[in-house]
matplotlib code that plots the C-alpha trace (Angstrom):
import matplotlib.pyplot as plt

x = [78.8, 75.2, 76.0, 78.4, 78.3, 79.7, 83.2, 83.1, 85.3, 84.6, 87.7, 86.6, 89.0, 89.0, 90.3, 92.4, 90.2, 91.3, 93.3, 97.1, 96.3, 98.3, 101.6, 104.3, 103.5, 99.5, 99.4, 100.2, 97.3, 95.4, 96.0, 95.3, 92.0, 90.8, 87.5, 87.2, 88.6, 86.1, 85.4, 84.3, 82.4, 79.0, 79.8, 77.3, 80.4, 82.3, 79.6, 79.1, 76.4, 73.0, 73.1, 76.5, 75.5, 73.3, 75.3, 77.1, 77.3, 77.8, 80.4, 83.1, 84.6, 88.2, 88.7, 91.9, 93.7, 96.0, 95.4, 96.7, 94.2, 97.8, 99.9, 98.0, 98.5, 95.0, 93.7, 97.2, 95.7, 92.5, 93.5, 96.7, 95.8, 92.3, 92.7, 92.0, 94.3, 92.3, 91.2, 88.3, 88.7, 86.2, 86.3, 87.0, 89.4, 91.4, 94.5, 94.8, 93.1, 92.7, 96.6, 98.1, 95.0, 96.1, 99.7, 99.5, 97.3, 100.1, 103.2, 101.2, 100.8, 97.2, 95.7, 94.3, 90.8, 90.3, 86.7, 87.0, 83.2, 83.4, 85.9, 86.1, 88.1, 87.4, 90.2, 89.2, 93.1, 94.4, 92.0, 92.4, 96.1, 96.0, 93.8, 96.6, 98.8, 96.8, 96.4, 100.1, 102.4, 100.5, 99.1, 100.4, 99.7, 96.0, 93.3, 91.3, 87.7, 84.3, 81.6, 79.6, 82.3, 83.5, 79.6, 79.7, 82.8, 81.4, 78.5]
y = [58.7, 58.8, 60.0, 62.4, 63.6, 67.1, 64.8, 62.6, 63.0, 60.8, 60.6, 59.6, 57.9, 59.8, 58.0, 59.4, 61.4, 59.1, 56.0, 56.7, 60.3, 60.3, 60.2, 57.7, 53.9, 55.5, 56.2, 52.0, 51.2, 53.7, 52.1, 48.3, 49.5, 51.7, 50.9, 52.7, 56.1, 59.4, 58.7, 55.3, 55.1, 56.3, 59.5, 58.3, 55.3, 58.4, 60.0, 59.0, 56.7, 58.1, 56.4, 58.4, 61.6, 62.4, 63.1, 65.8, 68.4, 68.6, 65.7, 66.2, 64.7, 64.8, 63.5, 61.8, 60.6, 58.3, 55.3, 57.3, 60.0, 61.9, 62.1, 65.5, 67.1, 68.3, 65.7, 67.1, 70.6, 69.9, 67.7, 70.3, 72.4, 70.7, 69.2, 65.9, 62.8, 60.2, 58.9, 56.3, 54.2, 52.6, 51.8, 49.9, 47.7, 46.9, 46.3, 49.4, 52.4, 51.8, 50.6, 53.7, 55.9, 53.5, 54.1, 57.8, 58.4, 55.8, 57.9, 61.2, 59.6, 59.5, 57.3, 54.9, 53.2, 50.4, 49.4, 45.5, 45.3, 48.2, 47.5, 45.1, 44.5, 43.0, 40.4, 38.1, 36.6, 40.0, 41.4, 38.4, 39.1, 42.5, 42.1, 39.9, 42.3, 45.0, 42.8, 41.4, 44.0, 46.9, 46.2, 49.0, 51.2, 50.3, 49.3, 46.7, 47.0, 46.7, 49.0, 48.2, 49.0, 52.3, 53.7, 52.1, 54.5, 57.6, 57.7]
z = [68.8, 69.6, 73.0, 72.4, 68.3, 69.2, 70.2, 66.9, 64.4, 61.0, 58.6, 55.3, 52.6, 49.2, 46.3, 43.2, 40.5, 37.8, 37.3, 37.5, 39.4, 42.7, 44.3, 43.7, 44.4, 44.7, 40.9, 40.7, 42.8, 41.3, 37.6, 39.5, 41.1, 38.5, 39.4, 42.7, 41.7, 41.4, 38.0, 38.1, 41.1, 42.1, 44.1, 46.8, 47.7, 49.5, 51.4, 54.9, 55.5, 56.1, 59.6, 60.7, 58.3, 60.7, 63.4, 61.2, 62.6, 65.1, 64.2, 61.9, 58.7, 57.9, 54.3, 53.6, 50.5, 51.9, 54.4, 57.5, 58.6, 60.1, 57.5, 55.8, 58.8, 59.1, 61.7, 64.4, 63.7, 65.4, 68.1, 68.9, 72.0, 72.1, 75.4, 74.1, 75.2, 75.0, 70.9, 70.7, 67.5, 65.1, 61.0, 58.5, 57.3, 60.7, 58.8, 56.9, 57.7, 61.6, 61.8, 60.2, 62.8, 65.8, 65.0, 64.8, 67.9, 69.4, 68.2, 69.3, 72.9, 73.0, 75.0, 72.5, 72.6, 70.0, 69.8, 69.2, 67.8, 66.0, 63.6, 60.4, 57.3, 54.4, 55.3, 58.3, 58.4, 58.7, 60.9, 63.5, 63.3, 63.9, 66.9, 68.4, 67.5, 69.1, 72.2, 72.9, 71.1, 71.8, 74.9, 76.7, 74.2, 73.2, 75.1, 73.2, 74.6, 73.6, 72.6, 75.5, 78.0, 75.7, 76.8, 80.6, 80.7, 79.3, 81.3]

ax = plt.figure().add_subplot(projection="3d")
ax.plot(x, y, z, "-o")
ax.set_aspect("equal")
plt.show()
């Protein structure tokens, strides 16, 4: 990202204005975590962090209102007839946000990068079985690497 800002591309997670406000089974989570919507959070808690905020722009932010960064549509529109075949994946919460990402890029065809030391979740059982998963069932499909190896590469 350092390296190469002008090709990063952040996509941010936006929740529901207000508890109950959003789409089918999302209005149930919504009510359930009440606490992270708009109007019960500290606004700050969506903004990029000041450490990636910097890079933007040149860097981009797609928001999102759903787990999968694809599903809006918005994120195929800049990628289509970009040239780009190749997606590079950090973030958080390996088991939810980067799965639906990973399984978009995978159904697009993109060759997909998975950064193994730049991705977490807030459950470790979860994450450690989705890095098998990413390694055995996917392994043709996503290239499990590390950070280190990513910038060798881009060099």
């Amino acid at each position: 990202m350092a390296s190469h800002p002008q090709r990063t591309l952040f996509t941010r997670f936006i929740p529901a204005a207000r508890p109950g406000e959003a789409p089918g089974t999302w209005a149930r989570y919504y009510e359930r975590w009440a606490e992270i919507t708009l109007a019960n959070i500290d606004p700050d808690l969506v903004e990029l962090m000041p450490t990636l905020a910097r890079f933007v722009p040149p860097a981009k932010v797609l928001d999102k209102h759903v787990y999968s960064p694809w599903t809006e549509g918005r994120l195929d529109a800049l990628l289509n007839g970009s040239g780009i075949d190749t997606l590079i994946i950090t973030g958080g919460e390996t088991d939810v946000c980067v799965l639906a990402t990973v399984l978009g890029a995978i159904d697009r065809g993109f060759r997909t990068v998975l950064v193994t030391d730049a991705i977490c979740s807030s459950a470790d059982a979860t994450h450690d079985a989705l890095m098998e998963l990413y390694r055995s069932r996917f392994s043709e499909q996503v290239e499990a690497v590390a950070m280190e190896m990513v910038l060798e590469s881009w060099r």
